[in-house]
N, C-alpha and C positions, 0 to 999 in steps of 0.2 A: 504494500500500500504506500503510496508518496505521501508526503510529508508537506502540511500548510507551511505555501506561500508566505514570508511575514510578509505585510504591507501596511503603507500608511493611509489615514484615514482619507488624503488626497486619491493614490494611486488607488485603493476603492471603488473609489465615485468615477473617476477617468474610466479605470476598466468597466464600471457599470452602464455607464454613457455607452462606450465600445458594444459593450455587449448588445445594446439596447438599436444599434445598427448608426449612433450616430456619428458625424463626420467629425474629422481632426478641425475643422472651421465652425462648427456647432459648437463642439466641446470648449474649444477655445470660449468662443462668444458668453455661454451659457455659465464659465466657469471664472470669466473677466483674469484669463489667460495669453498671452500670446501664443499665435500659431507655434512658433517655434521649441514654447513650453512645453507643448502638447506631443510635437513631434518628442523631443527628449523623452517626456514620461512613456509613449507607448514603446520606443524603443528599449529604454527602462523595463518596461514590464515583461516585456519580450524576452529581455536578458533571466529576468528572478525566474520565469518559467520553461526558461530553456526551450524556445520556439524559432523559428523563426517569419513564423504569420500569423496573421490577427485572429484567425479560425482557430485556430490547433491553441494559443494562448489563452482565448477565451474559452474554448473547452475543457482544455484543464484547468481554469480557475473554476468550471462551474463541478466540474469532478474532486477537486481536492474542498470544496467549499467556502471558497473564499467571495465568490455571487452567487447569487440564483439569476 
């Protein structure tokens, strides 16, 4: 069995947005972020779950339980 992700209560909500289908310029906007932030954190999260796409990332956060 893998082992939870730590994450912060930010990288959370970013990956919840993600999951939720919306755009790195949504999340930004909605999150009073720059584009550029956004880009870092998904790359960021990318790295903690050892992926390298936004599907397979988002799958295992919603398998290790770190979203629904």
């Amino acid at each position: 069995m893998e082992t939870k992700v730590s994450l912060k209560e930010k990288e959370v909500q970013i990956l919840q947005m993600i999951a939720e289908g919306k755009t790195s310029p949504q999340i930004a906007q909605a999150m009073c972020l720059s584009l550029n932030t956004i880009k870092w954190y998904r790359k960021k999260l990318k790295a903690k779950f050892e992926t390298n796409g936004t599907i397979q990332m988002v799958r295992k956060a919603i398998d290790m339980g770190c979203i629904e």
